[in-house]
N, C-alpha and C positions, 0 to 999 in steps of 0.2 A: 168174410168172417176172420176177427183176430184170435188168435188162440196166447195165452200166456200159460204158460208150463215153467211148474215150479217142480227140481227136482233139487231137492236137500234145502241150498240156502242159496240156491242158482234159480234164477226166473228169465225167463225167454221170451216175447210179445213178437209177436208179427204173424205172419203165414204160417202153413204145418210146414211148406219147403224153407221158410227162412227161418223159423225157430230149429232144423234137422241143421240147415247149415250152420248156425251158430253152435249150435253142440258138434260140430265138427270141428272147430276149433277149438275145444277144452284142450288143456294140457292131457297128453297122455290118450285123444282119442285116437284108434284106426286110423292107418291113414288109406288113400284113395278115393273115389268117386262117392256121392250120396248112397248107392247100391250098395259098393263096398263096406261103407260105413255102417249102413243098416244091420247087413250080415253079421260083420263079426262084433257088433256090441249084442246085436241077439245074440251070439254063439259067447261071447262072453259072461252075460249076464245067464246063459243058462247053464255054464262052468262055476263062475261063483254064486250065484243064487238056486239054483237049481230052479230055474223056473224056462216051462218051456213053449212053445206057441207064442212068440213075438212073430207078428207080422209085417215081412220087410217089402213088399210089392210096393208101397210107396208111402210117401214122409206119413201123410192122415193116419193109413194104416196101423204104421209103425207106432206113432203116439197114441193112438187110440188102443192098441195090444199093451203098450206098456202102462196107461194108465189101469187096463184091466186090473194087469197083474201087481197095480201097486207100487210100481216104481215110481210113479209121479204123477202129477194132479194138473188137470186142463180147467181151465175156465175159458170161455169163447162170448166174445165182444163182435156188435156190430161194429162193420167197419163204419168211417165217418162218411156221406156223403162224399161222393165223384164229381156229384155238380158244381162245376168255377164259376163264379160272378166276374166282370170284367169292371174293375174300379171304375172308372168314367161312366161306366154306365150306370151303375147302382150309383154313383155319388153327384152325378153331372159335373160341369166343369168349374165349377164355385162351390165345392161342399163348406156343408160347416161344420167343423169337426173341433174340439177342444184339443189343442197342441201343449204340452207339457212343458215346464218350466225350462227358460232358456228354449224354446223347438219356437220357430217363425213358419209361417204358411209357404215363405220363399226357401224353406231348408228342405219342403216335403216335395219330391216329385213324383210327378201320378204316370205309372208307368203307360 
Protein backbone atom coordinates (compact mmCIF):
# COMPACT_ATOMS: atom_id res chain seq x y z
CA UNK A 1 0.00 0.00 0.00
CA UNK A 2 1.17 3.58 -0.98
CA UNK A 3 0.29 6.21 1.17
CA UNK A 4 0.64 10.05 -0.01
CA UNK A 5 0.48 12.62 2.98
CA UNK A 6 -0.15 15.84 2.21
CA UNK A 7 0.70 18.10 5.23
CA UNK A 8 0.41 22.13 4.27
CA UNK A 9 1.87 22.33 0.64
CA UNK A 10 4.33 19.32 1.36
CA UNK A 11 3.16 15.85 -0.15
CA UNK A 12 5.00 12.64 0.54
CA UNK A 13 4.24 9.12 -1.65
CA UNK A 14 5.81 5.95 -0.67
CA UNK A 15 5.57 3.57 2.53
CA UNK A 16 4.25 4.82 6.12
CA UNK A 17 8.40 4.17 6.85
CA UNK A 18 9.50 6.18 3.71
CA UNK A 19 6.96 8.91 3.84
CA UNK A 20 8.32 9.30 8.16
CA UNK A 21 11.71 9.15 6.66
CA UNK A 22 11.28 11.90 4.27
CA UNK A 23 9.70 14.18 6.95
CA UNK A 24 12.76 13.45 8.70
CA UNK A 25 14.54 15.39 6.51
CA UNK A 26 12.34 18.79 6.63
CA UNK A 27 14.47 21.78 7.58
CA UNK A 28 14.17 22.05 11.28
CA UNK A 29 13.01 18.41 11.97
CA UNK A 30 14.30 16.46 15.41
CA UNK A 31 17.05 15.09 14.83
CA UNK A 32 17.96 11.12 15.65
CA UNK A 33 16.53 7.89 14.89
CA UNK A 34 12.70 7.22 13.27
CA UNK A 35 11.78 6.61 17.25
CA UNK A 36 13.44 9.71 18.15
CA UNK A 37 11.74 11.54 15.63
CA UNK A 38 8.41 10.27 16.24
CA UNK A 39 8.59 11.43 19.89
CA UNK A 40 9.51 14.78 20.00
CA UNK A 41 7.41 16.02 16.99
CA UNK A 42 4.50 14.28 18.97
CA UNK A 43 5.85 16.27 22.02
CA UNK A 44 6.18 19.21 19.85
CA UNK A 45 3.00 19.38 18.18
CA UNK A 46 1.41 18.77 21.60
CA UNK A 47 3.45 22.07 22.99
CA UNK A 48 2.33 24.03 20.02
CA UNK A 49 -0.96 22.63 19.18
CA UNK A 50 -2.10 21.57 22.19
CA UNK A 51 -3.07 18.45 20.72
CA UNK A 52 -2.35 15.15 22.57
CA UNK A 53 -2.45 11.15 21.78
CA UNK A 54 -0.20 11.12 18.75
CA UNK A 55 0.91 7.72 18.47
CA UNK A 56 4.75 7.01 18.01
CA UNK A 57 5.05 2.89 18.28
CA UNK A 58 5.48 3.08 14.66
CA UNK A 59 5.68 5.22 11.35
CA UNK A 60 1.51 3.66 10.43
CA UNK A 61 0.71 4.58 13.72
CA UNK A 62 2.15 7.69 13.99
CA UNK A 63 0.43 9.10 10.47
CA UNK A 64 -2.70 7.42 11.21
CA UNK A 65 -2.75 9.66 14.96
CA UNK A 66 -1.86 12.66 13.20
CA UNK A 67 -4.24 12.35 10.48
CA UNK A 68 -6.81 11.83 13.40
CA UNK A 69 -5.99 14.80 14.88
CA UNK A 70 -6.03 16.91 11.66
CA UNK A 71 -2.57 17.67 10.93
CA UNK A 72 -2.58 15.94 7.61
CA UNK A 73 -4.45 14.03 5.12
CA UNK A 74 -3.62 10.23 3.84
CA UNK A 75 -4.82 8.81 0.77
CA UNK A 76 -3.56 5.16 0.09
CA UNK A 77 -2.93 3.65 -3.34
CA UNK A 78 -2.42 0.21 -4.38
CA UNK A 79 0.92 -0.62 -4.90
CA UNK A 80 1.76 -1.42 -8.86
CA UNK A 81 2.08 -5.13 -9.38
CA UNK A 82 5.60 -7.12 -8.18
CA UNK A 83 5.17 -9.29 -11.02
CA UNK A 84 8.54 -8.80 -13.79
CA UNK A 85 8.01 -9.93 -17.43
CA UNK A 86 11.46 -10.90 -18.72
CA UNK A 87 11.69 -8.95 -22.25
CA UNK A 88 12.65 -11.87 -24.52
CA UNK A 89 10.21 -13.77 -23.34
CA UNK A 90 7.08 -11.70 -23.70
CA UNK A 91 8.64 -10.27 -26.97
CA UNK A 92 10.57 -13.25 -28.49
CA UNK A 93 13.71 -12.68 -30.21
CA UNK A 94 12.30 -10.55 -33.42
CA UNK A 95 9.66 -8.44 -31.71
CA UNK A 96 7.89 -5.85 -33.75
CA UNK A 97 7.82 -2.94 -32.00
CA UNK A 98 7.45 0.74 -33.62
CA UNK A 99 10.97 2.62 -33.01
CA UNK A 100 10.84 6.34 -32.90
CA UNK A 101 12.20 8.83 -35.09
CA UNK A 102 15.84 8.57 -35.86
CA UNK A 103 15.71 4.91 -33.01
CA UNK A 104 17.10 1.64 -35.63
CA UNK A 105 16.15 -1.92 -34.20
CA UNK A 106 20.25 -2.18 -34.05
CA UNK A 107 20.29 0.82 -31.45
CA UNK A 108 17.76 -1.22 -29.18
CA UNK A 109 19.42 -4.02 -27.05
CA UNK A 110 17.16 -6.65 -25.32
CA UNK A 111 18.68 -7.14 -22.07
Amino acid sequence: MLYKVTIGEDVYLGTPEEVVAFMMKADGAPPGDVQDYMVAMAARIGERLDVGGIHTSSEIDFLDSLQDKGILAIETFEEPSAERVDPREALGDDPLIGYGKGVEPGDVELP
